[in-house]
KOLPATI-46972 format. One record per residue: x, y, z of N, C-alpha, C in turn. Coordinates in steps of 0.1 Angstrom, whole numbers, plus 2048, in hexadecimal, padded with zeros to 3 digits. Layout:
! KOLPATI-46972
XYZXYZXYZ/...
***
This chain:
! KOLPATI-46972
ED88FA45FED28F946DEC68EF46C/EC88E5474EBB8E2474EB38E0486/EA88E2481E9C8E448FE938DB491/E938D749DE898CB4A3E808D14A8/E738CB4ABE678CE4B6E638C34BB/E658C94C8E618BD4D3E5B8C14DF/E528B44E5E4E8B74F3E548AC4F8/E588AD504E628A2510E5389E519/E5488E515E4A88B529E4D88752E/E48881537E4987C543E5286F53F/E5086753AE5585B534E6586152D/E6B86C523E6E870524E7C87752D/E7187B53AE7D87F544E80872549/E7886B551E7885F553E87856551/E88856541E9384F53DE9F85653B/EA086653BEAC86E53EEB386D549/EA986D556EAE86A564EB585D566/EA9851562EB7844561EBD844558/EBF84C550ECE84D546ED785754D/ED5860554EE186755BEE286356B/ED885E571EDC85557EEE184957B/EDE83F575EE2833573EE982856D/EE582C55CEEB82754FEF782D54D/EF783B54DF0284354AF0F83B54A/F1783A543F27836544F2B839553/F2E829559F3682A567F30832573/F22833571F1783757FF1282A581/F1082357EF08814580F1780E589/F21810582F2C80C589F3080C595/F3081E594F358245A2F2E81B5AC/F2381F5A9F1481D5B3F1480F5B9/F148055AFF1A7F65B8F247F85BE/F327FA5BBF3A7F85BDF3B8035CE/F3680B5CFF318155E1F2A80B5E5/F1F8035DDF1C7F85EAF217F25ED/F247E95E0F2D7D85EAF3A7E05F2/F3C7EB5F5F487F15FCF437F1609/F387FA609F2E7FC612F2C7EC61C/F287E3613F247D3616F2C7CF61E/F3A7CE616F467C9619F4A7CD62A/F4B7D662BF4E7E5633F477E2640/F3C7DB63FF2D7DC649F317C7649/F337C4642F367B2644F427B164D/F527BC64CF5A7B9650F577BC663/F507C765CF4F7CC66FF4C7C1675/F3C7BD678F377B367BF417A467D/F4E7A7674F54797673F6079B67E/F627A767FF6B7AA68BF627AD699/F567B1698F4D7B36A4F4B7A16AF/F4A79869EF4978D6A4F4F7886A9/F637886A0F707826AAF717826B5/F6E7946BAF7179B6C2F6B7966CE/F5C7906C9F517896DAF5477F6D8/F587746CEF597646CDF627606C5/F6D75E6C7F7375F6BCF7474C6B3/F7174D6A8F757436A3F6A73969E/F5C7416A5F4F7386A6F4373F69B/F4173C691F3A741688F2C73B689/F2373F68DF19736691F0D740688/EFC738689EF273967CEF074E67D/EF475168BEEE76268BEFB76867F/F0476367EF0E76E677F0B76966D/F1075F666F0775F658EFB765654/EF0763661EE3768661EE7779663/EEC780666EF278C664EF8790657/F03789653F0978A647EFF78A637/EF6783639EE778062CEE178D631/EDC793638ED779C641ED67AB637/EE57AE638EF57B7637EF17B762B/EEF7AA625EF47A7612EE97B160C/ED97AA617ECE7AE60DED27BA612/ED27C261DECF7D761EED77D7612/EE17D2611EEA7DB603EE97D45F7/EE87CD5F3EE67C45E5EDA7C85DC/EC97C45E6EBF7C25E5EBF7D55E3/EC07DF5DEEBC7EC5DFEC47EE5CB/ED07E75C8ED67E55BDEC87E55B2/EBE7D55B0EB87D55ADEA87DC5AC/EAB7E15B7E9C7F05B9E9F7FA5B4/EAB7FE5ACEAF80F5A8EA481359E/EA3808594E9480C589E8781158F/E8980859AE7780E59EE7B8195A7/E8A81D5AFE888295B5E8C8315A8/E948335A2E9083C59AE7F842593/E7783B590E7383C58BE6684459B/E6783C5A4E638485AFE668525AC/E7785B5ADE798635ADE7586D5A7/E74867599E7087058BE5E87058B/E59865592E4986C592E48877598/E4F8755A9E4B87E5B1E5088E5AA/E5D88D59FE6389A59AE568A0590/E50893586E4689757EE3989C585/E38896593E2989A592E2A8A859B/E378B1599E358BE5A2E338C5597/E258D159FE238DD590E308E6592/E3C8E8598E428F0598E4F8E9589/E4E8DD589E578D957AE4F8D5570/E468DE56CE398E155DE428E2556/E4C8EA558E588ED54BE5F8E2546/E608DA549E678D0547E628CB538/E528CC538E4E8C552EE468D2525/E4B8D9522E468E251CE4F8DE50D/E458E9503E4D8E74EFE5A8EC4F1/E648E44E9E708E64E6E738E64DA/E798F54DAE7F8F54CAE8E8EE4CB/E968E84C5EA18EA4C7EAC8EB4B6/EB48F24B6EB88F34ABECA8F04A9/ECE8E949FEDE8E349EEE18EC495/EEF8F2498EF58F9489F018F948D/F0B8FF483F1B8FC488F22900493/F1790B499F1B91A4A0F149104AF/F0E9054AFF0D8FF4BEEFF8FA4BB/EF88FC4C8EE88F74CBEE09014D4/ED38FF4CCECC90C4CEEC090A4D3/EBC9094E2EAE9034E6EA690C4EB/E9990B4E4E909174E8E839114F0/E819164F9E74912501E6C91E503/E6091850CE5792650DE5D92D518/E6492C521E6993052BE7F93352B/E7E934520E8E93651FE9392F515/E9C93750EEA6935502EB8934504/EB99234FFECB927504ED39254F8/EDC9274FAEE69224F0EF19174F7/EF89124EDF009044F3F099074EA/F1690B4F0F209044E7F258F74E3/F298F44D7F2E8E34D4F398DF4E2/F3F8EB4E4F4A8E74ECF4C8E24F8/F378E6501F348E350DF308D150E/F318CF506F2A8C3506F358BD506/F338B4513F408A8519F3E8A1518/F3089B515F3188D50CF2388950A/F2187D4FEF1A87A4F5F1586C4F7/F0886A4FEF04858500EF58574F5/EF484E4EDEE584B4EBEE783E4EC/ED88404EAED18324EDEC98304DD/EBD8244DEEB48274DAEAB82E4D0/EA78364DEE9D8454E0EA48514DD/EAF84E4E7EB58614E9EC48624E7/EC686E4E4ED28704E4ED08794F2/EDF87C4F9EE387D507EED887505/EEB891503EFB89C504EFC8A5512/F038A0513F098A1525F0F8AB523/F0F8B752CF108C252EF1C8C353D/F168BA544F218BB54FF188AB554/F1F8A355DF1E896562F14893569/F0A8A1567EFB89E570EF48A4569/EF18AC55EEE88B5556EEA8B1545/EE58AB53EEE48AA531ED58AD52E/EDE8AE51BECD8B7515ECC8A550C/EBE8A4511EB789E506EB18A34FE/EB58944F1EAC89A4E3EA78894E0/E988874E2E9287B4DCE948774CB/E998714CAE9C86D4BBE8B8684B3/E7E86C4B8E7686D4BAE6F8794B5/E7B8834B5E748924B0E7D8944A1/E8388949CE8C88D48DE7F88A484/E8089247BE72893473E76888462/E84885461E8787845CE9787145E/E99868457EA6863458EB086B456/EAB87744AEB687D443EB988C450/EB088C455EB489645EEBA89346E/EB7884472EC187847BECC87E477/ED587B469EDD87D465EEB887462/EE2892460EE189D462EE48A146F/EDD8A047AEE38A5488EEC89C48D/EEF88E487EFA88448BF0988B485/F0888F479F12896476F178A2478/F0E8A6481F108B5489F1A8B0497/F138A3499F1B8A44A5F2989B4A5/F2C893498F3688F494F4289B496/F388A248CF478AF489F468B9492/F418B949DF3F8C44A7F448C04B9/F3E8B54B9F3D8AD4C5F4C8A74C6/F528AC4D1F618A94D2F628994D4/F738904CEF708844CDF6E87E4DC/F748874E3F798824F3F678814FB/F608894F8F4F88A4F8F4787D4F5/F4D87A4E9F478724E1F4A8634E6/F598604E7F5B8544ECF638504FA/F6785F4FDF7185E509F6B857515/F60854515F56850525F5983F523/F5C83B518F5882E517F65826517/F7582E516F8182C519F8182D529/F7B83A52FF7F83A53EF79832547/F6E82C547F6582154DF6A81554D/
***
């Protein structure tokens, strides 16, 4: 078995939220791909609104419409970082989610994952976990497609113990978990 101790911050949650709103396998995707739908969708109207009163005469307002159209939906693509990062201040700076950043024990053994806080103890089976992203910083074990447990690779106390919970999740962590996200996308 081995056991970590950690505290999660702000910085932290921060980067779990744009790893499960954003980065995540095929959400960055989706998410463009609902706009320029959206875009497309809101360009075509407009190009039949215009037939419909003039037909055949493309003059500076529809283009000037069409650029218009691009930025509402285009220009919001490139803002996700800074709204995210709204989102998660305004989540950090409520006293009602203290717990969020409170000591975490968390412990790996064959029999699953065992996370202890000052406010509640769970258990995790290897089996619940649908799938496996790191980065960096963190490893990412997804629980279901909006809730994963972070672990800062920041709290392993050396390489040999990196290792150690890497091979826990080799031989525990189903392969479809492990690589299935990166075939479906």
């Amino acid at each position: 078995m081995i056991t970590l101790n950690y505290t999660l911050t702000k910085e932290d949650y921060a980067n779990y939220y744009h790893q499960l709103a954003w980065l995540s396998s095929g959400k960055k995707n989706k998410l463009i791909k609902k706009w320029m739908y959206s875009f497309l969708l809101c360009s075509a109207l407009l190009l039949l609104i215009k037939l419909t009163s003039q037909p055949i005469i493309f003059d500076f307002y529809f283009f000037y419409s069409i650029f218009l159209i691009a930025a509402i939906y285009i220009i919001p693509i490139f803002r996700m970082p800074d709204a995210y990062r709204k989102q998660v201040d305004k989540l950090t700076e409520n006293p009602m989610n203290v717990n969020l950043f409170s000591d975490i024990q968390i412990s790996f053994a064959e029999t699953g994952i065992f996370a202890m806080e000052k406010v509640a103890e769970t258990k995790y089976q290897w089996a619940g976990i649908v799938k496996k992203e790191e980065n960096k910083d963190y490893y990412f074990l997804y629980l279901s497609s909006e809730q994963a447990l972070l672990l800062p690779k920041r709290a392993f106390k050396s390489e040999e113990e990196k290792q150690q919970v890497e091979k826990l999740f080799a031989e525990n962590i189903s392969f479809n978990a492990e690589v299935g996200h990166l075939v479906k996308d």
